[in-house]
KERO-260529 format. One record per residue: y, x, z of N, C-alpha, C in turn; residue in one letter. Coordinates in steps of 0.001 Angstrom, whole numbers, padded with zeros to 6 digits, always signed. Each point is the difference from the previous one (the first is absolute). Example, Ala and Ser with C-alpha at 12.3 -4.5 7.8 and 13.67 -1.06 7.14 Angstrom:
residues 2
-005690+013190+007800+001190-000890+000000+001200+000900+000000A
+001050-000350-000720+001190+000820+000060+001090-000770+000730S
END
This chain:
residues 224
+063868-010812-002627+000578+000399+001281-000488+001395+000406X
+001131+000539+001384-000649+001715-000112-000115-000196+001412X
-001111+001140+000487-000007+000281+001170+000522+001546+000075X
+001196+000452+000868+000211+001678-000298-001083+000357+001557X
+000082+001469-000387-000714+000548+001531+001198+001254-000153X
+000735-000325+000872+001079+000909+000438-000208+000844+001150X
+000088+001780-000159-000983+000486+000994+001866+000085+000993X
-000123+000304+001737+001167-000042+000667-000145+001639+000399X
+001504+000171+000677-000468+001871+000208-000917+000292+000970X
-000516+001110+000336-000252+000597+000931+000698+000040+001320X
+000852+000335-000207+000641+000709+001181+001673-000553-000191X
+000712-000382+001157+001085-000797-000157+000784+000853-000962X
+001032-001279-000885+001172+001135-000846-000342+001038-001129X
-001643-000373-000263-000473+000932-000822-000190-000934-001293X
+000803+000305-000747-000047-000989-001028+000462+000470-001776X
-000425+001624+000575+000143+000616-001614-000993-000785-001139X
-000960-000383+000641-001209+000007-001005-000269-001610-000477X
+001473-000929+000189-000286-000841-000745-000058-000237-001010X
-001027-001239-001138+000370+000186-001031+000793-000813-000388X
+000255+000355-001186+001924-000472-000872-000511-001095-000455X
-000544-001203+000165+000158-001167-000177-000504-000440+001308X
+000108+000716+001128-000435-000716+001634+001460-000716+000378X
+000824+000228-000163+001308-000375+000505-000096-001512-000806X
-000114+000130-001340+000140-000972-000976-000777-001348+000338X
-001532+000354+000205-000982-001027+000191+000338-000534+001413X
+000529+000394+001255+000633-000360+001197+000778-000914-000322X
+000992+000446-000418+001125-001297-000317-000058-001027-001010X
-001237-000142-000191-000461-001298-001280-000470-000795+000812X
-001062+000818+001075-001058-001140+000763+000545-000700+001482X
-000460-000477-000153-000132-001127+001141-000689-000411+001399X
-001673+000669-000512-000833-000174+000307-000670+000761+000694X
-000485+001005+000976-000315+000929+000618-001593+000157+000680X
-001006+000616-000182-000814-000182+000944+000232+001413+000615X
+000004+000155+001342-000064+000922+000549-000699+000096+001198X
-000138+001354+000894-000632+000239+000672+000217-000386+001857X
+001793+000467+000228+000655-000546+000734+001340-000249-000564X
+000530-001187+000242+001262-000397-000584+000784+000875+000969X
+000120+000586+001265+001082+000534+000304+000008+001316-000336X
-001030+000962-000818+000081+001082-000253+000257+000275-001316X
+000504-001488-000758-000073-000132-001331+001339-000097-000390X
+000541-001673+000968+001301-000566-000596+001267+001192+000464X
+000250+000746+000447+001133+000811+000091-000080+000554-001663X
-001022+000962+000026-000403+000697-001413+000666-001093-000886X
-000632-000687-000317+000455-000903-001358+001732-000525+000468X
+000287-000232+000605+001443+000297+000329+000911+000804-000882X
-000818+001035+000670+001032+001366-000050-000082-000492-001783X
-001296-000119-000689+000628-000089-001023+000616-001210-001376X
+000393-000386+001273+000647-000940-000688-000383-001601-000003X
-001707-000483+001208-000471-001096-000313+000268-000919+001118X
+000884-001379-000545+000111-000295+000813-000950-000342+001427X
+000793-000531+000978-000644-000356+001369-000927-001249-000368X
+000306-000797-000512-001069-001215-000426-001176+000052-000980X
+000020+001374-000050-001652-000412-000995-001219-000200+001134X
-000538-000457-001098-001330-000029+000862-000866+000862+000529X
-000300+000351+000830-001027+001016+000448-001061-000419+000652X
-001346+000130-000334-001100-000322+000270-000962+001160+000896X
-000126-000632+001653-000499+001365+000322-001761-000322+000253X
-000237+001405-000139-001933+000097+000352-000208-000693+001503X
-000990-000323-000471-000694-000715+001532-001049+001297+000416X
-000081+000561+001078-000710+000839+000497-001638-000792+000325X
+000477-001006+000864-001544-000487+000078-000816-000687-001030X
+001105-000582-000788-000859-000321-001569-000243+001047-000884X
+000416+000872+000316-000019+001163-001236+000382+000032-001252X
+000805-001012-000085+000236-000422-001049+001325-000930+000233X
+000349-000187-001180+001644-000836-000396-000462-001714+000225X
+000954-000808+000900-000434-001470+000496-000015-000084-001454X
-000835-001760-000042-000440-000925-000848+001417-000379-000877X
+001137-000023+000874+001818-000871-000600+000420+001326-000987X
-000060+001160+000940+000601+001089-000807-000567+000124-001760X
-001197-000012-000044-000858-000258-000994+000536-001351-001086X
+000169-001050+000410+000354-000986-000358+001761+000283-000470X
+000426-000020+000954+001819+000320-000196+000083+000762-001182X
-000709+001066-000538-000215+000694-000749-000415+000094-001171X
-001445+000040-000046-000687-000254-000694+000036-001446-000693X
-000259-001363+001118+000035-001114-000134+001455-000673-001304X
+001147+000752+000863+001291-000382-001427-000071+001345-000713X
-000817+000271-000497+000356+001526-001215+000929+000417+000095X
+000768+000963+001076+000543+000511+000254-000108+001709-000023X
+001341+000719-001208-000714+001490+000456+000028+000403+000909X
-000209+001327+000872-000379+000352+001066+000036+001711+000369X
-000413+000243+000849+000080+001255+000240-000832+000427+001745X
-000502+000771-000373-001464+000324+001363+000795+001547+000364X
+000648-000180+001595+000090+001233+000613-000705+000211+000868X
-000298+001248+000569-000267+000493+001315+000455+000478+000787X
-000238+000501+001745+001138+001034+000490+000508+001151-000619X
-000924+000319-000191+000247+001677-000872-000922+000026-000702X
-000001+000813-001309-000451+000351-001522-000559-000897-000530X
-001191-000101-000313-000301-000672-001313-001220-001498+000485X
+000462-000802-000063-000953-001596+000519-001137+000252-000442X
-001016-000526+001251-001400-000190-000956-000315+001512-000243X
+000202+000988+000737-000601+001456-000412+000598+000255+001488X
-001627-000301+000976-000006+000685+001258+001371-000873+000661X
+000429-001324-000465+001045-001224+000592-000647-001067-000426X
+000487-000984+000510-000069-001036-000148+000383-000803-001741X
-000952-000669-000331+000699-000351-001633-000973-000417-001204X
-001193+000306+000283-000918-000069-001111-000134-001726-000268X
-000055-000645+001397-000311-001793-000296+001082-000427-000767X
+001389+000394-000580+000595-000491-000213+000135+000762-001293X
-000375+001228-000284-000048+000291-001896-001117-001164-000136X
-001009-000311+000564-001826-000509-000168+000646-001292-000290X
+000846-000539+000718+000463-001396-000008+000950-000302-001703X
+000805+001421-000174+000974+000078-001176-001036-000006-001488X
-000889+000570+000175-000989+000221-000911-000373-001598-000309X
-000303-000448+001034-001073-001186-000335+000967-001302-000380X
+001452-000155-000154+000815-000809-000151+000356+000786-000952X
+000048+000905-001090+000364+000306-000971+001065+000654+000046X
+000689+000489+000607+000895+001194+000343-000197+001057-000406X
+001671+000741-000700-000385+001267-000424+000070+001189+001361X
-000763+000625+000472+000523+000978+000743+000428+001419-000524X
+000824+000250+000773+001240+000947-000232-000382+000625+001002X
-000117+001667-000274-000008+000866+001231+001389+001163-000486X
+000613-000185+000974+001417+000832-000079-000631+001444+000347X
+000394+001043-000410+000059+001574+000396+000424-000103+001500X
-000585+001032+001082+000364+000521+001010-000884+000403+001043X
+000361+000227+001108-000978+000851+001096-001114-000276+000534X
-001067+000400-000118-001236-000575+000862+000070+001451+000778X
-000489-000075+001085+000197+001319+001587-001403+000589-000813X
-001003-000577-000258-001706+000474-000257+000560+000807-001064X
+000656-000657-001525-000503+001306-000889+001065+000967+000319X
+001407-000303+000284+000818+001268+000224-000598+000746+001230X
-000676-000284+000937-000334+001146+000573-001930+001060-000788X
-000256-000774-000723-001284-000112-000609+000434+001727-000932X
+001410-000458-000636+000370+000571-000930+000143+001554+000412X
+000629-000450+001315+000642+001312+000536-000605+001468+001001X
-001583-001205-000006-000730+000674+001148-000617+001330-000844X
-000425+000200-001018-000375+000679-000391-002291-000085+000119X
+000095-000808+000219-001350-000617+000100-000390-000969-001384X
-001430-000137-000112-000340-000082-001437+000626-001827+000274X
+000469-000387-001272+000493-000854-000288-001032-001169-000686X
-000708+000857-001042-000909-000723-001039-000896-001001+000666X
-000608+000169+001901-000546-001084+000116+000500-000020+001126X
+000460-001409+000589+000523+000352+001055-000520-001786+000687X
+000007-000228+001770-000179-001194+000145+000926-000141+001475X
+000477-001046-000101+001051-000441+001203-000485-000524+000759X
-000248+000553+001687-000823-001062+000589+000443+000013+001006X
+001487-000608+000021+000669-000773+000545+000277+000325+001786X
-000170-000872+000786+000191+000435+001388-001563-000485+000492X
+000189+001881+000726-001681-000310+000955+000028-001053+001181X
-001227-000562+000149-000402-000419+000741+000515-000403+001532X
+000256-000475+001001+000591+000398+001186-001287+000198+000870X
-000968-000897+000469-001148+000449+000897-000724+001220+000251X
+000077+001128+000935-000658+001343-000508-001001+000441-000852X
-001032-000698+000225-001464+000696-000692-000014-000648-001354X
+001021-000923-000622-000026-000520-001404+000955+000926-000605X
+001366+000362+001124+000512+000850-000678-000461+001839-000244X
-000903+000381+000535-000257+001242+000409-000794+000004-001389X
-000798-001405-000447-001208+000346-000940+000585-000755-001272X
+001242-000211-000206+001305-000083-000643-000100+001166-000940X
+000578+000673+001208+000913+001063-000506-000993+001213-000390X
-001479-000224+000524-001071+001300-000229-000370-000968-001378X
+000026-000799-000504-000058-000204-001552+001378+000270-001133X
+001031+000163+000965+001189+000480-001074-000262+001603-000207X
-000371+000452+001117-000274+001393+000171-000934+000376-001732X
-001204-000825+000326-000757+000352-001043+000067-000006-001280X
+000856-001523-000115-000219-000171-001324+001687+000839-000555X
+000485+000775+000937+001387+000807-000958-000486+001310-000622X
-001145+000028+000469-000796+001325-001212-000011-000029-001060X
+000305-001387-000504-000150-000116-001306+001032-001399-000871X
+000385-000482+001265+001188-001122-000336+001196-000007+000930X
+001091-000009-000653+001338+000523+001237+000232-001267+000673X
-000004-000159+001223+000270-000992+000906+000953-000409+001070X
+000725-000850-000687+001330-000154+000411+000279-000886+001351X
+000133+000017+001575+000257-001105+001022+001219+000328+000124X
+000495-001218+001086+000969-000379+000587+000155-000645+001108X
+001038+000007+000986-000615-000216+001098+001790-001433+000470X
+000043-000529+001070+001378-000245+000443+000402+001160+000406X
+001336+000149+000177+001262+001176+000566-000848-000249+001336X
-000140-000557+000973-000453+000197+001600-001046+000382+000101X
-001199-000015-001009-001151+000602-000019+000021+001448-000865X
+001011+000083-000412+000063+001320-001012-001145+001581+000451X
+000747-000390+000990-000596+001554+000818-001328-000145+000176X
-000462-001350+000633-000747+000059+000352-001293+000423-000984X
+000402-000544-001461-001253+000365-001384+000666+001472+000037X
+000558+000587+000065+000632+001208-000379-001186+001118+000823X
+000016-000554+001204-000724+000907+000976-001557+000122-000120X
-000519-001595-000209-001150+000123-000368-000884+000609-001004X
+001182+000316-001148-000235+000814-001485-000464+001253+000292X
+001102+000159+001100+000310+001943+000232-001676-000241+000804X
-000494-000484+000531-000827+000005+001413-001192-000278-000983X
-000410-001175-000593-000855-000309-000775-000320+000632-001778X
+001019+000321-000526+000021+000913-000956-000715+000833-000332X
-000970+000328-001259-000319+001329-000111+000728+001291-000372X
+000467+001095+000622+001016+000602+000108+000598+000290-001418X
-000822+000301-000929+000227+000144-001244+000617-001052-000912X
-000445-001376+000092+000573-000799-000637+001269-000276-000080X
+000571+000186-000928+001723-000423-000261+001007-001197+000480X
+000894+000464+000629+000367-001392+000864+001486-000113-000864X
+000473-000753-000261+001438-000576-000381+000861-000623+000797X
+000873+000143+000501+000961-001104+001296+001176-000554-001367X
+000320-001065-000005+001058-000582-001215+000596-000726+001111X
+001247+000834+000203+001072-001252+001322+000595-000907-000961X
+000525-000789+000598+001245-000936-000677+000789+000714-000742X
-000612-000289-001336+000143+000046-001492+001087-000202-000089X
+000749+000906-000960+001593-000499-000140+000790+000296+000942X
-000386-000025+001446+001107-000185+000918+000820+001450-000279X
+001243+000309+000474+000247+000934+000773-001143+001492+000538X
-000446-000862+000883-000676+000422+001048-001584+000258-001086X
-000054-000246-000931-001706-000327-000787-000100+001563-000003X
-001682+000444-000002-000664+000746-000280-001030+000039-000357X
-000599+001371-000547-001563-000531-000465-000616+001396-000430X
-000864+000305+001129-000961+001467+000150-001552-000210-000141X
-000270+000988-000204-001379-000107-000578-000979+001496+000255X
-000774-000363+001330-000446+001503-000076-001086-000307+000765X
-001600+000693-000184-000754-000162+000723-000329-000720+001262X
-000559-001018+001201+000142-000440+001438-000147+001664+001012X
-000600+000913-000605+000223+001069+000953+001415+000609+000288X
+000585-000100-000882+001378+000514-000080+001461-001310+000438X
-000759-000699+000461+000973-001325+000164+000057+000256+001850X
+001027+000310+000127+000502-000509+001535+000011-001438+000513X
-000312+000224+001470-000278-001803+000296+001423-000482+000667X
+001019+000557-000629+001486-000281+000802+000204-000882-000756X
+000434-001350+000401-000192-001320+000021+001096-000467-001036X
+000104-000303-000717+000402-000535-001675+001122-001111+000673X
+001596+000167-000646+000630-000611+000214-000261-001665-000304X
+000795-000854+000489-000436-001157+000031+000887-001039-001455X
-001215-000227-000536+000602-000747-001396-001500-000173-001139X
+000300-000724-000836-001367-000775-001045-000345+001923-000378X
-001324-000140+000044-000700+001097-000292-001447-000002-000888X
+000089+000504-000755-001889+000301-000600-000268+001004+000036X
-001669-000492+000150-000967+001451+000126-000424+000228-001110X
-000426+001099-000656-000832+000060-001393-001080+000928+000304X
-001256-000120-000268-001051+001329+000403-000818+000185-001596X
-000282+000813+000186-001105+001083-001335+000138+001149+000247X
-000432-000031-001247-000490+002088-000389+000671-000163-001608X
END
């Protein structure tokens, strides 16, 4: 039996970068784990899957996929397929309990080609690549986040360090960079990848204006 990890786009309608057996493995399966079924089942629609498959969504407070979904699945050897909202499951989404789960029931996993937001903007920033660490969304309480972000500061001297924040807090890490920043260190803004609207600059925090970053999924990247 297979488990695929099918990465979803970025940015709505953006769907150059599927790969040529993603259409194929859709319309075989049945079986779905995903992240939210309503940000999922249109997508598989459009291409072609029917309204009755199954879709299995994440439990936020379990952190994890219920006990049935697991079973429904796994339980009748059924192949399968692990999405997320956008790009790639289980990389900075939701998804790893359920390769961990595919592994340990003897499943082949399958990782399909396509977008993760971290390395295409990783790629593009022009910041060292060779070591790099994702650390995810800061903190919310002040003084955890202040001494947060004065350890991302440090350790991008020598390892490129990639955050992210929600769209409603965007600005708010944006400002603290410019404010908390050592002026020299290299800042990266990566908007919504893919979109239209995507961009992605890269120039010192002294040279960064604090005029407030349109609203949409964004990463930070810092080094030298």
């Amino acid at each position: 039996m297979e488990l695929y990890i099918l990465p979803m786009p970025l940015a709505p309608d953006s769907i150059y970068w599927l790969y040529p057996q993603w259409e194929a493995v859709v319309q075989r399966l049945e079986h779905f784990f995903v992240e939210r079924a309503v940000r999922v089942r249109g997508f598989l629609e459009r291409w072609g899957k029917s309204p009755t498959a199954c879709l299995y969504e994440y439990d936020p407070q379990l952190q994890d996929w219920r006990w049935e979904a697991y079973e429904a699945v796994f339980g009748q050897r059924h192949p399968a397929a692990l999405l997320s909202e956008a790009g790639l499951p289980g990389v900075a989404d939701p998804g790893h309990m359920v390769v961990r789960r595919a592994h340990a029931e003897g499943y082949q996993v399958i990782p399909l080609a396509g977008p993760s937001s971290i390395t295409l903007a990783l790629a593009a920033s022009g910041l060292r690549g060779q070591s790099f660490a994702f650390r995810g969304y800061p903190p919310l309480p002040p003084k955890e986040r202040r001494r947060f972000l004065q350890e991302v500061f440090q350790s991008a001297h020598h390892t490129t360090q990639i955050l992210m924040e929600t769209p409603g807090r965007t600005n708010r890490l944006f400002r603290e960079i410019l404010q908390l920043g050592p002026p020299d260190l290299l800042l990266c803004v990566a908007h919504h990848l893919t979109a239209d609207t995507a961009f992605i600059q890269t120039r010192p925090i002294a040279l960064w204006s604090a005029t407030p970053l349109p609203k949409g999924p964004t990463l930070f990247l810092l080094g030298k």
